[in-house]
N, C-alpha and C positions, 0 to 999 in steps of 0.2 A: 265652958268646962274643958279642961284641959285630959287628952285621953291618952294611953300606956301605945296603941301605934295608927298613926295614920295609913291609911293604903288610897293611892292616887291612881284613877284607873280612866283610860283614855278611850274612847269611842270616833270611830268615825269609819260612818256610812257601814257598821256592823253591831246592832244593837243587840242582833239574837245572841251572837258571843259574849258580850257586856255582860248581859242578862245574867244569863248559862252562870259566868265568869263570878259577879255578886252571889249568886245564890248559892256555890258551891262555898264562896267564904262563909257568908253566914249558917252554911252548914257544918261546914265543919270548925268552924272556931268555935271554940270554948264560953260557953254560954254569960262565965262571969269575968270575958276579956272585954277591958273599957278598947274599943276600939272606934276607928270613926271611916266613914264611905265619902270617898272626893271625888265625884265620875266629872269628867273635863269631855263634854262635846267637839269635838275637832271642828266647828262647822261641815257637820253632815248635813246630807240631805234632807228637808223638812219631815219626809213620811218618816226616815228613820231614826231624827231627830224626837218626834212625839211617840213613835213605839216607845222609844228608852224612858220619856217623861211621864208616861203612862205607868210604869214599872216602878219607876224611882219614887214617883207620888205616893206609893204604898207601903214605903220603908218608913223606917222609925227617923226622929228626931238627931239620928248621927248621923246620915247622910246628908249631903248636897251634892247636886247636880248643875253644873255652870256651864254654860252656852257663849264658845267663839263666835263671835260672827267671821272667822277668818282662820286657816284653818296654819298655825303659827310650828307644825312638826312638833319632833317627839319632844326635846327637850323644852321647847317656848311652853308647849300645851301642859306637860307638867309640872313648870315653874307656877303655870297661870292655878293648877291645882297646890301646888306646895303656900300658894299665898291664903288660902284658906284652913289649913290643917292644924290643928294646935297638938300636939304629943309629944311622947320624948322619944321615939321610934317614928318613919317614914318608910313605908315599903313604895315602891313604882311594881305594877305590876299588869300587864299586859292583859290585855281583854279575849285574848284568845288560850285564855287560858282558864286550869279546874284545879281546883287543890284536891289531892287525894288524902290529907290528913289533917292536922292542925297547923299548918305552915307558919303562921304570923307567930303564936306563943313558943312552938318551934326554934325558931330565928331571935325570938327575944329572949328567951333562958341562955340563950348559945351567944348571944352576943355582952346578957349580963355577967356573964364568965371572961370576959378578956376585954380590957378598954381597948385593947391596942387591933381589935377588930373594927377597921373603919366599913366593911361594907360586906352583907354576906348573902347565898342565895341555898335552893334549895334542888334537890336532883329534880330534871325536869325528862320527862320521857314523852316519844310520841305517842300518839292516836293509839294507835296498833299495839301499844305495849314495850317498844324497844326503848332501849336506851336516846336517850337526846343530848349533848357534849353538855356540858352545862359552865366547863372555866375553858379558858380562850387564854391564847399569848399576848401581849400588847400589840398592835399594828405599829410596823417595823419596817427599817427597809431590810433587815433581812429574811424577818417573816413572809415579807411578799417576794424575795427574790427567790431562796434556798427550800421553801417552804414549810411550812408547823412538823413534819413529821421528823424531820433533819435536825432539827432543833431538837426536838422529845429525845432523839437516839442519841444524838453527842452530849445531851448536858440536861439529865430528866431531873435533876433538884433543882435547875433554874423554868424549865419547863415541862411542868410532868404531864403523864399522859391525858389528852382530851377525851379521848373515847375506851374509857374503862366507868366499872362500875365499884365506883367506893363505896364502902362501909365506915369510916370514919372520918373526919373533918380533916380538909384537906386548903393547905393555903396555894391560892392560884396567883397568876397577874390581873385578871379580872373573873369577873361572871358576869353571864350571859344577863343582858339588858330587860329580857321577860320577867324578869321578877330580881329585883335588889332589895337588897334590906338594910338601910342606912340609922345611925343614933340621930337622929335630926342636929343636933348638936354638931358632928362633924359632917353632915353635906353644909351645912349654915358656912360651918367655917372656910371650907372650901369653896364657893359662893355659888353651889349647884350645880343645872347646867349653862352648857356653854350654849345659848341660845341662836348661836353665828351657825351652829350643828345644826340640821333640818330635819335629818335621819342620817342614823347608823353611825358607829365608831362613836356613840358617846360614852360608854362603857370606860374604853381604853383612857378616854380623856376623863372622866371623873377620876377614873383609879389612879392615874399618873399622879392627880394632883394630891389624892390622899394620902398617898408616900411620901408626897412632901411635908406631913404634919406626923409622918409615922406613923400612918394605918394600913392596917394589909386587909386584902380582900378572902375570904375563904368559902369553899364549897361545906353546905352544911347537911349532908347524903340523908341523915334523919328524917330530913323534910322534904316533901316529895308531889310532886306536880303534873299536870299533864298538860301538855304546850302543843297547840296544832300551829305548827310551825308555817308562819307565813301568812296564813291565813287575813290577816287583816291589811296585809301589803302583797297584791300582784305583782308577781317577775316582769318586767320591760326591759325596753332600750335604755328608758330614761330611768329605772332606778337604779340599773348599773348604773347608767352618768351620777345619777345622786353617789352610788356608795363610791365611784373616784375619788368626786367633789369632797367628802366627808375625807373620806381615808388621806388628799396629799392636805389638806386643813389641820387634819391631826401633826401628820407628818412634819409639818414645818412649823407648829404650833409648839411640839416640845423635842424634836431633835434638831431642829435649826434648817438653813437652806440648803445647806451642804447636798444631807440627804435627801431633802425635798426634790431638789434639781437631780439626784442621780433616781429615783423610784418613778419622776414624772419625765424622762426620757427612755427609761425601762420602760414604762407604759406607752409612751409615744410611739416606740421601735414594733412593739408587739400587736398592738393594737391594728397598725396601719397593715402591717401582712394577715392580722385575722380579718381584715377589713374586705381585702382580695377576696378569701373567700367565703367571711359571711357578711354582705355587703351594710346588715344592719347595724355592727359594730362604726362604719363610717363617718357616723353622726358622734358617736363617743370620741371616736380620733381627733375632730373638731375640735372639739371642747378640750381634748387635751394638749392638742399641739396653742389652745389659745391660754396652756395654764392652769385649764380647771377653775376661775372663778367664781368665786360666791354669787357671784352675780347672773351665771348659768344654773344655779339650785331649783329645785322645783319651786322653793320659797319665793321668789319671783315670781312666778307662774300662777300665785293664790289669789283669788277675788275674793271681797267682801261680801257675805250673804246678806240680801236684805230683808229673810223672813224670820 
């Protein structure tokens, strides 16, 4: 059966948000939307692995639930989901998250109105009720040198503001990774993700590529979310090292070496004096004075589960 949108939803070692995350779609979508549930286990932990299969066993015939044994990051883990979904719509949407209204039918009327919408998301706000940024600049070297607010002030039709609260659709450089809304037809074309990506900056690199086929990315304020930010990924040493590793990959990916080499001795320089006095950054400096390699990602770091 072929259904109107896929939504691919990623789990790992956090099932009660998973849960929470389905339940709220099936609450609130629209009773007669063909839609279909693609939960992708990250290779979690077994206790948390059978909480989720305990749950998912009780849904209907448009769900499946698929089991890594290896836990392959954001983009591999929702490729391994986008191989099961059949629809003409594809949402990725974060497991740490609630819809507070119809978001999927939402994002589909809104995208059946403009081909030239390659990928769209919805306002997301936190826990608490405040506002959550929801469209981002592309990762840059001058984004990371000048920073996003320098940008917004000198040239806000190339950059408009991140932290305001829109009431109408609004076309961005990207949206936020917690919930995108693609025609399956243009991620296909675009050939997804970039699976070299482990976490983070895959956003900027889908969107990049979508421009290249003439699709712009837009905020779609109507539809509305609530994102607990983080939640499914703790703050360390090492996922700053991951979101380096991501950010100079992007960087040299599509603006060439040039920039690569000047944003990854900016980092070098900075790093080694934050190092002095937060000595835990040290380990980051490493890894940057050796390049940032893919080969330093957490993706190295993943075992195979044998339960």
């Amino acid at each position: 059966m072929k259904y109107d949108i896929a939504v691919v939803i990623l789990n790992y070692n956090s099932s009660s948000y998973t849960i929470n995350c389905i339940k709220s779609i099936i609450e609130k979508t629209d009773k007669n939307t063909s839609f279909q549930l693609v939960i992708v286990d990250n290779a979690s932990q077994k206790k948390d692995y059978e909480s989720l299969k305990s749950y998912t066993d009780s849904l209907g015939s448009n769900s499946i639930l698929i089991r890594s044994k290896i836990n392959t990051g954001f983009g591999g883990g929702n490729m391994l989901g986008v191989n099961h979904c059949n629809a003409k719509y594809i949402s990725f949407v974060n497991n740490d998250t609630i819809f507070q209204n119809d978001c999927l039918n939402k994002l589909k009327v809104f995208m059946d109105s403009n081909s030239q919408i390659g990928v769209c998301g919805p306002q997301a706000f936190k826990e608490n009720g405040e506002l959550l940024p929801t469209i981002d600049h592309f990762a840059s070297l001058p984004r990371e040198i000048i920073g996003r607010w320098f940008l917004e002030f000198i040239n806000p039709n190339k950059y408009p503001v991140r932290k305001k609260l829109y009431t109408q659709p609004i076309k961005a450089q990207f949206v936020a990774g917690s919930f995108m809304f693609f025609r399956t037809s243009d991620f296909n074309n675009i050939g997804g993700f970039d699976t070299n990506i482990f976490l983070y900056y895959e956003e900027t690199d889908l969107c990049k590529r979508l421009l290249k086929i003439g699709k712009q990315a837009y905020l779609f304020p109507q539809a509305k979310f609530t994102h607990y930010h983080g939640a499914s990924t703790k703050k360390s040493i090492d996922i700053k090292i991951e979101l380096k590793i991501s950010l100079l990959y992007v960087i040299r990916k599509h603006y060439g070496l040039f920039q690569y080499w000047i944003l990854l001795l900016f980092f070098q320089v900075r790093y080694f004096f934050s190092s002095l006095i937060k000595p835990k950054y040290f380990k980051l400096w490493l890894i940057l004075i050796a390049q940032a390699p893919l080969s330093s990602s957490l993706r190295s770091k993943q075992k195979i589960n044998d339960y």
